[in-house]
BAVEXKE-148189 format. One record per residue (C-alpha): residue in three letters; z, x, y. Coordinates in steps of 0.25 Angstrom, whole numbers, plus 2048, in hexadecimal, padded with zeros to 3 digits. Example, Ala and Ser with C-alpha at 12.3 -4.5 7.8 and 13.67 -1.06 7.14 Angstrom:
residues 2
<site rest="Ala" up="81F" east="831" north="7EE"/>
<site rest="Ser" up="81D" east="837" north="7FC"/>
This chain:
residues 238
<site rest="Unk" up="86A" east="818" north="8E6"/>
<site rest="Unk" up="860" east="822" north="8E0"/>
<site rest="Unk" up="86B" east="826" north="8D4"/>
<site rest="Unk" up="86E" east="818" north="8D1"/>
<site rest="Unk" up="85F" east="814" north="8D0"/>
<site rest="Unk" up="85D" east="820" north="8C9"/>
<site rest="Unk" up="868" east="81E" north="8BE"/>
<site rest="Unk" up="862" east="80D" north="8BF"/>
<site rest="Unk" up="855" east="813" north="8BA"/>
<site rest="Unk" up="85B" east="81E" north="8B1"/>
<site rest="Unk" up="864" east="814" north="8AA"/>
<site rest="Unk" up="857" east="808" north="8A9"/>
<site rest="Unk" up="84F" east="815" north="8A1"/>
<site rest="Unk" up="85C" east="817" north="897"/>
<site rest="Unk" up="85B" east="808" north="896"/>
<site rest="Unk" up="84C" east="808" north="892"/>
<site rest="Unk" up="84D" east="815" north="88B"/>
<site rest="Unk" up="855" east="80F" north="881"/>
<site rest="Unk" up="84E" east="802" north="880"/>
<site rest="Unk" up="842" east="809" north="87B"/>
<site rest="Unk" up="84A" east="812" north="872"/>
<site rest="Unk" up="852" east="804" north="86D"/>
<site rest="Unk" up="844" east="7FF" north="86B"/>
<site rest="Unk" up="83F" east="80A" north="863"/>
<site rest="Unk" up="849" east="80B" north="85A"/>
<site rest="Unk" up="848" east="7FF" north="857"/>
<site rest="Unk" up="83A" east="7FF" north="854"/>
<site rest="Unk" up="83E" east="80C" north="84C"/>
<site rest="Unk" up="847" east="803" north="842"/>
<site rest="Unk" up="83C" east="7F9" north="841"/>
<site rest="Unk" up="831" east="803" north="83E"/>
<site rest="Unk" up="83B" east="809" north="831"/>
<site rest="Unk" up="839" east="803" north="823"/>
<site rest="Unk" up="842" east="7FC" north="81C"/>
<site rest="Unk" up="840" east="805" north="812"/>
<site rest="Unk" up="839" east="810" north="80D"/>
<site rest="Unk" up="830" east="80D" north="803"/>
<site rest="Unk" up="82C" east="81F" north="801"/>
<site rest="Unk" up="82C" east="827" north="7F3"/>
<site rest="Unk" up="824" east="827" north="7E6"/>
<site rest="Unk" up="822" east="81B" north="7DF"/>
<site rest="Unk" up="81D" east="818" north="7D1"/>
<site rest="Unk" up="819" east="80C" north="7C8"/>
<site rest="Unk" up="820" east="80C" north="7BC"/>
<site rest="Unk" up="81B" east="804" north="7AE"/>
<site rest="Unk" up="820" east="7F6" north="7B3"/>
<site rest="Unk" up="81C" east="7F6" north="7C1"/>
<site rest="Unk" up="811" east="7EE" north="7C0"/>
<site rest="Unk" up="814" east="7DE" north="7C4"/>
<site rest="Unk" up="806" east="7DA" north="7C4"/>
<site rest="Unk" up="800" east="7CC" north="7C2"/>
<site rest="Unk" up="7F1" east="7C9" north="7BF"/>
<site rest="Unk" up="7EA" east="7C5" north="7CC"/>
<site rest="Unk" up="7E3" east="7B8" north="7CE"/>
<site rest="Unk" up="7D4" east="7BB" north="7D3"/>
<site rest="Unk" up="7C9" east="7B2" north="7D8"/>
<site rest="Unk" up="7C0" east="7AF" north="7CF"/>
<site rest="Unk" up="7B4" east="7B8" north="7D3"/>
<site rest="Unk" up="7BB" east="7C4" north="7D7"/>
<site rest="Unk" up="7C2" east="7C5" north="7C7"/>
<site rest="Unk" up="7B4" east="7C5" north="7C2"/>
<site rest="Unk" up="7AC" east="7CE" north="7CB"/>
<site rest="Unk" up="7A6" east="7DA" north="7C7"/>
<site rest="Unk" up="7B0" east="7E1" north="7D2"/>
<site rest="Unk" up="7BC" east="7DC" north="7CA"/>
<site rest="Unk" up="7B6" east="7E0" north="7BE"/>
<site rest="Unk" up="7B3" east="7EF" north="7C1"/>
<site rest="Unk" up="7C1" east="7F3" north="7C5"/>
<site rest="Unk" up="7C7" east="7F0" north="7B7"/>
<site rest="Unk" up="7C0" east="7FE" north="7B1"/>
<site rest="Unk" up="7CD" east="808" north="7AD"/>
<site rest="Unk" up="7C9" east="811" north="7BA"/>
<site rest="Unk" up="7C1" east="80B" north="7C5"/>
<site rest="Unk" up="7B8" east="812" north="7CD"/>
<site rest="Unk" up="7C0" east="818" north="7D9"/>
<site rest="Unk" up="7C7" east="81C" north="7CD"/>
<site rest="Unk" up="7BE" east="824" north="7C7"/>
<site rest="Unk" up="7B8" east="829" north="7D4"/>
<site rest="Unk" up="7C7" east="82E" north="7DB"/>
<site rest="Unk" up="7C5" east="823" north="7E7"/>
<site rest="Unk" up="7D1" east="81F" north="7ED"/>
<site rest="Unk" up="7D7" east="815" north="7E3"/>
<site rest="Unk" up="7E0" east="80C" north="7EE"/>
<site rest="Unk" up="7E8" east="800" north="7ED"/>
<site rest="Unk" up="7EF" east="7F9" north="7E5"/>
<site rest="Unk" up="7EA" east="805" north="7DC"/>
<site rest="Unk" up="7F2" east="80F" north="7E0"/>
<site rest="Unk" up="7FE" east="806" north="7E2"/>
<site rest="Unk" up="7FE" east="805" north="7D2"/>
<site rest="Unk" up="7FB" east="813" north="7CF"/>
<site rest="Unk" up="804" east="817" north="7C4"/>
<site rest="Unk" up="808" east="823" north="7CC"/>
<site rest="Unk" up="814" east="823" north="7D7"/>
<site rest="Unk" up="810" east="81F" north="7E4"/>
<site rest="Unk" up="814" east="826" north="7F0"/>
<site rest="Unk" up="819" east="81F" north="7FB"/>
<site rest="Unk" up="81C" east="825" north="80A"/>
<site rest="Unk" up="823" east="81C" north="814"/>
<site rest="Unk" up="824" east="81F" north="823"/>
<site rest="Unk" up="826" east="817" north="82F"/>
<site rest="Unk" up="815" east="813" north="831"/>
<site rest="Unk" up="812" east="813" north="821"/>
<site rest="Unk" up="814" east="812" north="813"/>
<site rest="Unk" up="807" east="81C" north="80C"/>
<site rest="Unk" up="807" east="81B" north="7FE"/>
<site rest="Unk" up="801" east="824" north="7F6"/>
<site rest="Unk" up="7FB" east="824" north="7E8"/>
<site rest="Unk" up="7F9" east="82F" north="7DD"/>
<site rest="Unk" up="7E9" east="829" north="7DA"/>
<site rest="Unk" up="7E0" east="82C" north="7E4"/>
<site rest="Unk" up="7E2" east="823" north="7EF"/>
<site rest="Unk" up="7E3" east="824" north="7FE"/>
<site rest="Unk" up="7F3" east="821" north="802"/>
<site rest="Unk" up="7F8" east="813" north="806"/>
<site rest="Unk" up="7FD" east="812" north="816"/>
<site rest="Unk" up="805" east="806" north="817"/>
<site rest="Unk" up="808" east="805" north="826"/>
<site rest="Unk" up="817" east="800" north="829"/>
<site rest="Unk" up="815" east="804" north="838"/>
<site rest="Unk" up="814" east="7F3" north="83C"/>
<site rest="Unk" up="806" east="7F5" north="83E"/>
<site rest="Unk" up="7FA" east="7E9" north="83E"/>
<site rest="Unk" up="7EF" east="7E9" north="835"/>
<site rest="Unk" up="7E3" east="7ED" north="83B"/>
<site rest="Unk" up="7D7" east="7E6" north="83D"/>
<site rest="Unk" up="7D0" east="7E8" north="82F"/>
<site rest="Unk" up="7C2" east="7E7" north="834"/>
<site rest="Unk" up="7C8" east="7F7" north="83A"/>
<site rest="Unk" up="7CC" east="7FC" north="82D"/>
<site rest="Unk" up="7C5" east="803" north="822"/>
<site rest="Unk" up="7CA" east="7FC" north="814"/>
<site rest="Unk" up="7CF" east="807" north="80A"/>
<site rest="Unk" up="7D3" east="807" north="7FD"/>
<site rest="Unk" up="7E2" east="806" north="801"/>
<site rest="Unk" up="7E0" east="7FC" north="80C"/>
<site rest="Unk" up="7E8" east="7FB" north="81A"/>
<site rest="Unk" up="7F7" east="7FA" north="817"/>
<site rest="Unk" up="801" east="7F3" north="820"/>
<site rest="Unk" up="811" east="7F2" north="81E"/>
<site rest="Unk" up="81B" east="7EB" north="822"/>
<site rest="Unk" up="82A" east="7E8" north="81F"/>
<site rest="Unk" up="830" east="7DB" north="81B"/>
<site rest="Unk" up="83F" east="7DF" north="817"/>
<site rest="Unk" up="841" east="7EB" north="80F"/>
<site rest="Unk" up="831" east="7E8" north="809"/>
<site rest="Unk" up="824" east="7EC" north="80E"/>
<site rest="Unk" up="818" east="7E5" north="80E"/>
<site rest="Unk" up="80B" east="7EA" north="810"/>
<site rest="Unk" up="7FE" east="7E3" north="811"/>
<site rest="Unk" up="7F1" east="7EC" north="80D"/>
<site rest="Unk" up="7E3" east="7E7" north="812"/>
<site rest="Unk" up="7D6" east="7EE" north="813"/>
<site rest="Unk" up="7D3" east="7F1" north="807"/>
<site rest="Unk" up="7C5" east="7F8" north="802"/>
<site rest="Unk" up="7BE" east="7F7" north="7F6"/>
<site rest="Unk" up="7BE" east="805" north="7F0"/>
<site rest="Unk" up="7CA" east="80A" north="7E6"/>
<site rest="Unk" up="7D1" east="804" north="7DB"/>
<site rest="Unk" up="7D2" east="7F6" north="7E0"/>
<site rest="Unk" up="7D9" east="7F0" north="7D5"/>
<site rest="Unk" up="7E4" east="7E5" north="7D7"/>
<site rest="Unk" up="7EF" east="7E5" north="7CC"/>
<site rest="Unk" up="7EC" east="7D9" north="7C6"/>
<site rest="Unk" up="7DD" east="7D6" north="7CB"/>
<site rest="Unk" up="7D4" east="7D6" north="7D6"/>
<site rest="Unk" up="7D1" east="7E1" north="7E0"/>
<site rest="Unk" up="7D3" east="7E6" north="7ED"/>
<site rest="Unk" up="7C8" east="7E6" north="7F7"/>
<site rest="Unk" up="7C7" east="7E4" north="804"/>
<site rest="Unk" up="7CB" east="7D5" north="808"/>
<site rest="Unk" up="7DA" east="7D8" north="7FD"/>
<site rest="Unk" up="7E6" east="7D8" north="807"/>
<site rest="Unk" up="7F3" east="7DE" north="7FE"/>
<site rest="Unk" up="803" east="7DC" north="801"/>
<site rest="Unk" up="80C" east="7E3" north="7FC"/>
<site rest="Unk" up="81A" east="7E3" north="7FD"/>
<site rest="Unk" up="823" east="7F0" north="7FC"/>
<site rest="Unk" up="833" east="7EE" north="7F6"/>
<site rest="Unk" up="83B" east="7F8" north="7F4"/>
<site rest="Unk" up="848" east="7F6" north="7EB"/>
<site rest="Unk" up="855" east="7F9" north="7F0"/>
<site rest="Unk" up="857" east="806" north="7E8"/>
<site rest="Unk" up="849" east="80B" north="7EE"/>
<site rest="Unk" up="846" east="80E" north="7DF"/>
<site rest="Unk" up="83A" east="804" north="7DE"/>
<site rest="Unk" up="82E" east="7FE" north="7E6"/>
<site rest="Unk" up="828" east="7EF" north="7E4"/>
<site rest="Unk" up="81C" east="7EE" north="7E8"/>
<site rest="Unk" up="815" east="7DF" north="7EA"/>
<site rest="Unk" up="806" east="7E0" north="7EC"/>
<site rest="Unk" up="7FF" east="7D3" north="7EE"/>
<site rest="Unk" up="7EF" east="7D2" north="7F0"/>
<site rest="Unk" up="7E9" east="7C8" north="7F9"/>
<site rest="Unk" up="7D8" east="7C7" north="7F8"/>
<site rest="Unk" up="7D0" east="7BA" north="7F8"/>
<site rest="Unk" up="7C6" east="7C2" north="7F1"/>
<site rest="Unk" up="7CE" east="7C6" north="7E6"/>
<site rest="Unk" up="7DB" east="7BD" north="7E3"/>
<site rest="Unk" up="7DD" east="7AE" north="7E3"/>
<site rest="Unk" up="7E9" east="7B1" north="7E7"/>
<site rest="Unk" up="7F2" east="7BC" north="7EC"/>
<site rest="Unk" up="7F5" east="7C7" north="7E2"/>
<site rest="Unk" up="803" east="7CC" north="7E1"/>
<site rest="Unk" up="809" east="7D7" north="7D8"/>
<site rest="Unk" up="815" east="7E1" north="7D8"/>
<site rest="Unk" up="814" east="7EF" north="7D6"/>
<site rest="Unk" up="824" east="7F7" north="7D5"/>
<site rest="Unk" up="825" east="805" north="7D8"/>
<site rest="Unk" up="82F" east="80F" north="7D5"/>
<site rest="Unk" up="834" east="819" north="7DB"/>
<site rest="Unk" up="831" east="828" north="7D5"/>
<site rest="Unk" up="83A" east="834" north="7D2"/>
<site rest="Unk" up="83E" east="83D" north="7DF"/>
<site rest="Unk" up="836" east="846" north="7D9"/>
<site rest="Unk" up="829" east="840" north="7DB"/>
<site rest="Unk" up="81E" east="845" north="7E2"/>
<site rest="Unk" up="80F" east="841" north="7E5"/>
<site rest="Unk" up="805" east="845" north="7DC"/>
<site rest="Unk" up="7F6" east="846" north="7DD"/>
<site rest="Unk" up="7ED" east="83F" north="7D5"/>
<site rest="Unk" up="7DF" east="847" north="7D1"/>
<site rest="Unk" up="7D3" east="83E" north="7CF"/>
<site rest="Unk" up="7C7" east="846" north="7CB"/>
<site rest="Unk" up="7B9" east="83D" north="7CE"/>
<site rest="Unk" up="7B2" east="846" north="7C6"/>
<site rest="Unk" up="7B7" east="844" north="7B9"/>
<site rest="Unk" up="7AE" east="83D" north="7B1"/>
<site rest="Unk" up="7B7" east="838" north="7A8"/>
<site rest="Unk" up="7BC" east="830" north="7B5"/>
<site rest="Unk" up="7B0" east="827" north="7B3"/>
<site rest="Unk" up="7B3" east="824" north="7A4"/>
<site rest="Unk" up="7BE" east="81B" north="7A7"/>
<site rest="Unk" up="7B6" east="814" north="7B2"/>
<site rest="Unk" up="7AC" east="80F" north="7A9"/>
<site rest="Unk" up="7B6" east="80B" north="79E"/>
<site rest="Unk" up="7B5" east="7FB" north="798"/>
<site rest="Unk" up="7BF" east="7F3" north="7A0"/>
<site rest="Unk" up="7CC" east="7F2" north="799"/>
């Protein structure tokens, strides 16, 4: 009676082990991405799809609006960490790293890296988090595409918005990631939302391509005390 209880048991623990180990590999598959967005990727001459933004009246002729349209803005001149969408139009390749929790992406200016979560976490309570220049990124899939919504947002960097406006901390961004079938090139939606800022929602397409094997990161020297910096700052609006 004792053996046949024993093997009950014994055959009840397979059972269970094996649910669980069904379970997790199931939440294994769940947690790979459809695809694999890493590598080097650079803008080329035609790009750049990029509409003229419809502003509100008062934010298109402040002083705020007016001061980001010198040829080198001040975090420019003074090495700050520049941000987004800055860096995610800088003509150097952009270098992406995907793992299961993240897609960082890192630019060649002087800019912290971009983490965007993929790991199905929430947004967090926003009154916890420090806005940054990069804001709080977080991804999810819809197909083969990832979307990834960007809130909390300072105001220091390059806040420039291709085709008007600026970022600040009430913009919300939503992009949308597609790789082609070849893996060859990246489209890349961004659409800005700010009451402050647009009339309307702002939506313009970036398309990346991938670089040469042979690519690698480079580093990009800013030196804050060269004068010669502050020259460009002060230039008449062009």
């Amino acid at each position: 009676m004792k053996i046949l209880m024993r093997n009950v048991a014994l055959l009840a623990l397979v059972a269970s082990v094996s649910t669980i180990s069904a379970a997790s590999a199931q939440e294994h598959e769940a947690a790979i991405a459809p695809v694999d967005l890493s590598g080097f990727w650079v803008l080329r001459h035609d790009s750049k799809n990029v509409g003229e933004a419809k502003l509100v009246d008062d934010f298109a002729s402040s002083d705020s609006q007016r001061r980001f349209n010198n040829i080198v803005t001040y975090p420019s001149r003074w090495c700050h960490p520049l941000g987004v969408p800055f860096i995610m139009g800088d003509s150097a390749p952009l270098d992406l790293i995907q793992s299961k929790r993240e897609l960082a992406i890192t630019a060649e200016v002087q800019s912290a890296a971009r983490h965007i979560y993929i790991d199905g976490r929430e947004v967090p309570d926003m009154e916890a988090f420090d806005p940054t220049s990069n804001g709080l990124s977080i991804g999810h899939w819809e197909g083969d595409v990832l979307v990834v919504e960007t809130v909390g947002f300072n105001e220091i960097g390059n806040r420039m918005i291709p085709g008007g406006g600026l970022r600040g901390e009430t913009s919300r961004l939503v992009e949308r990631y597609d790789l082609s079938d070849d893996a060859q090139v990246l489209n890349v939606q961004f659409t800005w939302e700010d009451p402050r800022v647009f009339v309307e929602p702002h939506t313009y397409e970036f398309t990346y391509y991938r670089s040469p094997d042979d690519e690698y990161a480079r580093e990009y020297f800013c030196d804050a005390s060269d004068e010669s910096r502050g020259e460009t700052v002060s230039a008449p609006e062009q």
